[in-house]
C-alpha positions in Angstrom: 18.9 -23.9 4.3 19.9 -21.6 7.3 17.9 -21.7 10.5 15.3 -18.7 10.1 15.7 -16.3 13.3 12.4 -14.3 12.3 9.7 -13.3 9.6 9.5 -10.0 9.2 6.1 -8.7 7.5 5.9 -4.7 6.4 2.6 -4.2 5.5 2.0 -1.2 3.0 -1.3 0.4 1.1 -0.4 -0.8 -2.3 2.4 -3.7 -1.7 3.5 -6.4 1.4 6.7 -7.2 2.0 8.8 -9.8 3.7 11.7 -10.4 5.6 13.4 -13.4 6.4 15.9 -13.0 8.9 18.8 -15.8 9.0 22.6 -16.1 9.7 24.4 -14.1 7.6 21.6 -11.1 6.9 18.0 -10.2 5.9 16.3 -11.8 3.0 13.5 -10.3 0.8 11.3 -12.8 -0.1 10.0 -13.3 -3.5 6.4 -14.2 -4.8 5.0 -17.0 -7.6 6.2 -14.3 -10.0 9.6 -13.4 -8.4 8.7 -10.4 -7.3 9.4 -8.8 -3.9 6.6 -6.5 -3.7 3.4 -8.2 -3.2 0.2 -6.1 -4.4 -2.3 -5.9 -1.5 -5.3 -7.0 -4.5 -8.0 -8.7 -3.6 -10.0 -10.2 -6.5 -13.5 -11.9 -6.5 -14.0 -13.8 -9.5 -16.9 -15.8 -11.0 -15.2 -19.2 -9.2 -12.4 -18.3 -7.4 -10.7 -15.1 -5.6 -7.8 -14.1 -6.9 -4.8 -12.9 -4.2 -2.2 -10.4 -4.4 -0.6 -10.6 -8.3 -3.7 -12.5 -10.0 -5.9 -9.5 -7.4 -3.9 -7.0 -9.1 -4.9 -8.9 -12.7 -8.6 -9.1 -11.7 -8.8 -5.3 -10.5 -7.3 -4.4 -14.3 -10.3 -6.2 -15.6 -12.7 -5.6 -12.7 -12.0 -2.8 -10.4 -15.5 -2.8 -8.7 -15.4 -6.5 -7.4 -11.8 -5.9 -6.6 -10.6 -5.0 -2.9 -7.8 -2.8 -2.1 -6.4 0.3 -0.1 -7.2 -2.3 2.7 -4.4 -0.5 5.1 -6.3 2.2 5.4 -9.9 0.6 6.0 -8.5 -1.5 8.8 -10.2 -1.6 12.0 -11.7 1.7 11.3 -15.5 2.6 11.2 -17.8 4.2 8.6 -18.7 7.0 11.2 -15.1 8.2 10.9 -15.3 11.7 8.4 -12.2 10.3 6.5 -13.1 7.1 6.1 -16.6 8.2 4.4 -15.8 11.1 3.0 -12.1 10.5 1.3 -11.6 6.8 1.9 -14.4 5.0 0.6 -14.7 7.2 -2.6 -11.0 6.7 -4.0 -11.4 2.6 -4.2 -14.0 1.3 -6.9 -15.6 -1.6 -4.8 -18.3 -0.9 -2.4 -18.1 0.5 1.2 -21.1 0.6 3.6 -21.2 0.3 7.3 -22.1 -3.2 8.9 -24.4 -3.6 11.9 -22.4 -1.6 14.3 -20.8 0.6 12.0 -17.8 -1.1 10.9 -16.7 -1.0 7.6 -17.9 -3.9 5.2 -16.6 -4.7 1.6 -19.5 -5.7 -0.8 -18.7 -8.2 -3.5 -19.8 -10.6 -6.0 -18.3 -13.9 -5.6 -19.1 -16.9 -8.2 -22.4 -14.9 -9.2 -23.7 -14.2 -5.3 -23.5 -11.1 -3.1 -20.8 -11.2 -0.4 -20.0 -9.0 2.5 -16.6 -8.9 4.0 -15.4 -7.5 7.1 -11.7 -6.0 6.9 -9.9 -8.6 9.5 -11.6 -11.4 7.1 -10.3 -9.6 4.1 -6.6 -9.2 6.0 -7.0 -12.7 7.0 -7.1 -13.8 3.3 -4.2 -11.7 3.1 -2.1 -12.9 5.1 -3.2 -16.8 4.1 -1.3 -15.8 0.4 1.6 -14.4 2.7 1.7 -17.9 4.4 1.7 -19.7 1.1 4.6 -17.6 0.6 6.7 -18.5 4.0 6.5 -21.6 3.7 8.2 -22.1 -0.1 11.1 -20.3 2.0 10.9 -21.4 5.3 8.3 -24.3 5.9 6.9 -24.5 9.3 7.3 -21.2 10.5 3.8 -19.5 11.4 5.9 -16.8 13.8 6.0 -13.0 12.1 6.3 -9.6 13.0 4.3 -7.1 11.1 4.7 -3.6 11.1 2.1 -0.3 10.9 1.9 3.1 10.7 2.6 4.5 14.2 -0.6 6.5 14.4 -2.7 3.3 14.3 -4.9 3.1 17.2 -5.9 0.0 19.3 -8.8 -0.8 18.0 -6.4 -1.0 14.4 -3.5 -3.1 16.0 -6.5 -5.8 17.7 -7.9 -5.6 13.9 -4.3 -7.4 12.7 -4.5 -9.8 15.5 -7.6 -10.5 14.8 -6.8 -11.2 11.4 -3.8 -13.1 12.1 -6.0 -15.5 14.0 -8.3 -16.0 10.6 -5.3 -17.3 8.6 -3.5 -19.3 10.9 -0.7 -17.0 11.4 1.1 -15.9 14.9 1.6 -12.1 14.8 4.0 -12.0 17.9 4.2 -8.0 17.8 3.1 -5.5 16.0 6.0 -3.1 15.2 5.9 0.8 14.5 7.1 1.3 11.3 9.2 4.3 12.1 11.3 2.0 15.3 11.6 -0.6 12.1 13.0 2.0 10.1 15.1 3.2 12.5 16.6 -0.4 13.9 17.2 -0.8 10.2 19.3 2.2 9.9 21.3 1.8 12.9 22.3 -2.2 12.5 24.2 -0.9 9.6 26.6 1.7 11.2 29.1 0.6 13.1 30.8 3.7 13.5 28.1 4.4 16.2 29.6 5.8 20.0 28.6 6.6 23.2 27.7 10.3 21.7 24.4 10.6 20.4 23.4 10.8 16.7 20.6 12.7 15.8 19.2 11.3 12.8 15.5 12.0 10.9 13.8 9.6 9.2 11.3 10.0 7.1 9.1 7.6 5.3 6.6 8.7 2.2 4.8 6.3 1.5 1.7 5.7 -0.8 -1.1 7.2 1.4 0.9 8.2 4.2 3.5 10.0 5.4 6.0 9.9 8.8 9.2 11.9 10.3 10.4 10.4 13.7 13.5 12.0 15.3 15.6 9.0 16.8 18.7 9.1 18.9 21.4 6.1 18.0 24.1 5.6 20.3 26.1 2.4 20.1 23.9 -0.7 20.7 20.8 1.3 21.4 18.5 3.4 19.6 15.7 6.0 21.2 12.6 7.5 19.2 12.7 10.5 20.7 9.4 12.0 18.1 7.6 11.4 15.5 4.6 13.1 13.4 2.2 11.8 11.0 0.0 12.8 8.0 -2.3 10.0 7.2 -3.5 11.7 4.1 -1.2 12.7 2.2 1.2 10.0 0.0 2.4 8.8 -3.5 -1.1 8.2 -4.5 -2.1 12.0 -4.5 0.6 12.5 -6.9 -0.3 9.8 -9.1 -3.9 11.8 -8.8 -2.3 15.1 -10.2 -0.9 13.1 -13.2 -4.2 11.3 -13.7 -6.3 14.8 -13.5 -3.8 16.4 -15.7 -4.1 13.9 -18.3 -8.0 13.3 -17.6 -8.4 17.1 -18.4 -6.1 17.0 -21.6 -8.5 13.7 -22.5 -11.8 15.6 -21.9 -10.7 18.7 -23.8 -10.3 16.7 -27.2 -12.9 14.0 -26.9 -15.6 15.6 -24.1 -15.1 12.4 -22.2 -14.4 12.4 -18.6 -12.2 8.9 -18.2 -13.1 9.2 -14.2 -16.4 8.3 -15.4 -15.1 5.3 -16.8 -13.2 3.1 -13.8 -11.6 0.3 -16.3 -10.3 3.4 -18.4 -9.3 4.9 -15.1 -7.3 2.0 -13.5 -5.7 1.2 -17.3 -4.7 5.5 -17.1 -3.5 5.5 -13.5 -1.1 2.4 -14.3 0.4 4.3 -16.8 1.0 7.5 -14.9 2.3 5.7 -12.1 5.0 5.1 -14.5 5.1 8.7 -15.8 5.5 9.5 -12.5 9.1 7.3 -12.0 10.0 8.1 -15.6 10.0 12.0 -14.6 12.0 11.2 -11.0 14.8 10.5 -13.7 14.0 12.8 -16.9 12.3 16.1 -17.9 10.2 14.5 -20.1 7.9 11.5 -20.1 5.4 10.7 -23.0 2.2 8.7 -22.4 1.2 6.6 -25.6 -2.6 4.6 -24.7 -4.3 3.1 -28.2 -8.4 2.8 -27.6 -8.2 4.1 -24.1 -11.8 4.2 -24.1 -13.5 2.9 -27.2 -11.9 4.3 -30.3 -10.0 7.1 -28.8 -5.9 6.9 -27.9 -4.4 9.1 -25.8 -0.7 10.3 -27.0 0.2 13.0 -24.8 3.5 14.3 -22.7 4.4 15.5 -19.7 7.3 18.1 -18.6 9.2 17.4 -15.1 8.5 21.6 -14.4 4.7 21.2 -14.9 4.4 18.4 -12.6 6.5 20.4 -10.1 4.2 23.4 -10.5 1.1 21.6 -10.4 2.5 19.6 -7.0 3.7 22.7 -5.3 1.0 22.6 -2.3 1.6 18.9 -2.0 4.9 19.2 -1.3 4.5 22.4 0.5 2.3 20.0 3.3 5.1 17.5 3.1 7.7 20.5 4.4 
């Protein structure tokens, strides 16, 4: 096995990723089920808690005692508008404020009432990311792990603090938009002494960024960036789920956002809707007993999503 140079952690709303650098390139590490995505899923179960794939498993069966969206909980208090007004009411489990306002996760875990703080959940986190280093490269307890650029100190001491909990040395914490940009400009060699302008822009599932960056040969300068917190993948998976939700209702007078296990089994599917119609016109949604007896069969046109997401992507613009 080649010496590892670094351990490079990117940590998203939905999935983690890793990086291990060694001679010769950048390798993606894989999880138990040899995939390179892990879901940030964190499930409490009648015994044990269930991490990343099995969290993702445990939130199909039991969204309410299943934590996730932690990215954008971290560090952050209930007094925030956002958090108590958006945040905390598009995840099933329950979000209160602790003693001095910080956010706390309740759960039941092996029958009993548990409250979590969000470095303890991000410590058990990165624990299951740890697991993970070592099958590829034991001993190493050394990472860097990237967020958003708009989070604040109190956010960035909220990762440390949570790299403490599981053991784990984060040696910086990286802006995600000097990654992306360091990634970009390690693979041109054609770069000079004149500048290259270059945008990047990075959409991810609850977020969004665009940061300007100068590359010039063996240097690279951010010269600015902007942010959106609010505004990502998931709202599009929302405008699928609504349109669908609506089509549901108007047949059977059931509203399936009334019904979270209906819900997360429905927003699985048109999360894959949604990558179906990034390559087709058409994509058809085909759910037996989607909530007790009735199936949804349904279809959606490329145009009518387009139509319906017109503002969205207006506010990406």
């Amino acid at each position: 096995m080649a010496a590892v140079a670094a351990i490079g952690v990117d940590f998203g709303t939905d999935t983690i990723c890793i990086g291990c650098a060694r001679k010769g390139g950048v390798d993606i590490l894989d999880n138990e089920v040899s995939n390179r995505l892990t879901p940030v899923y964190i499930g409490f179960g009648e015994k044990v808690r269930a991490i990343g794939e099995s969290g993702l498993n445990e939130f199909s069966r039991n969204p309410e005692n299943t934590v996730n969206q932690l990215k954008r909980f971290l560090g952050r208090s209930m007094t925030e508008p956002e958090v108590a007004e958006t945040e905390a009411k598009l995840v099933a489990f329950d979000v209160s404020a602790g003693s001095n306002g910080e956010i706390v996760a309740t759960v039941k875990l092996a029958g009993e009432e548990k409250k979590f703080g969000t470095e303890a959940l991000m410590g058990m986190m990165l624990t299951k990311l740890k697991e993970m280093i070592g099958r590829h490269a034991p001993g190493v307890k050394d990472i860097v792990l990237c967020v958003p650029g708009y989070y604040t100190a109190f956010q960035r001491q909220a990762v440390l603090d949570a790299g403490l909990i599981s053991g784990i040395n984060i040696v910086q914490v990286f802006n995600e938009h000097a990654a992306a940009a360091l990634a970009y400009g390690i693979t041109k060699p054609d770069l000079t002494a004149e500048a290259r302008h270059v945008m990047i822009v990075d959409w991810g599932q609850a977020n969004l960024s665009a940061a300007v960056c100068s590359f010039v040969k063996g240097k690279v300068e951010v010269l600015s960036t902007s942010f959106d917190r609010s505004v990502g993948g998931r709202d599009l998976d929302k405008i699928i789920v609504d349109y669908f939700c609506e089509e549901f209702k108007a047949k059977t007078k059931i509203d399936l956002r009334d019904h979270p296990k209906s819900l997360v089994k429905l927003r699985a599917q048109c999360e894959k809707t949604k990558k179906t119609l990034s390559a087709n016109t058409l994509a058809t949604i085909n759910m037996e007993c989607l909530y007790e007896d009735f199936d949804l069969n349904s279809k959606m046109q490329r145009d009518t999503l387009e139509e319906l997401a017109a503002p969205l992507f207006q506010r990406i613009l």
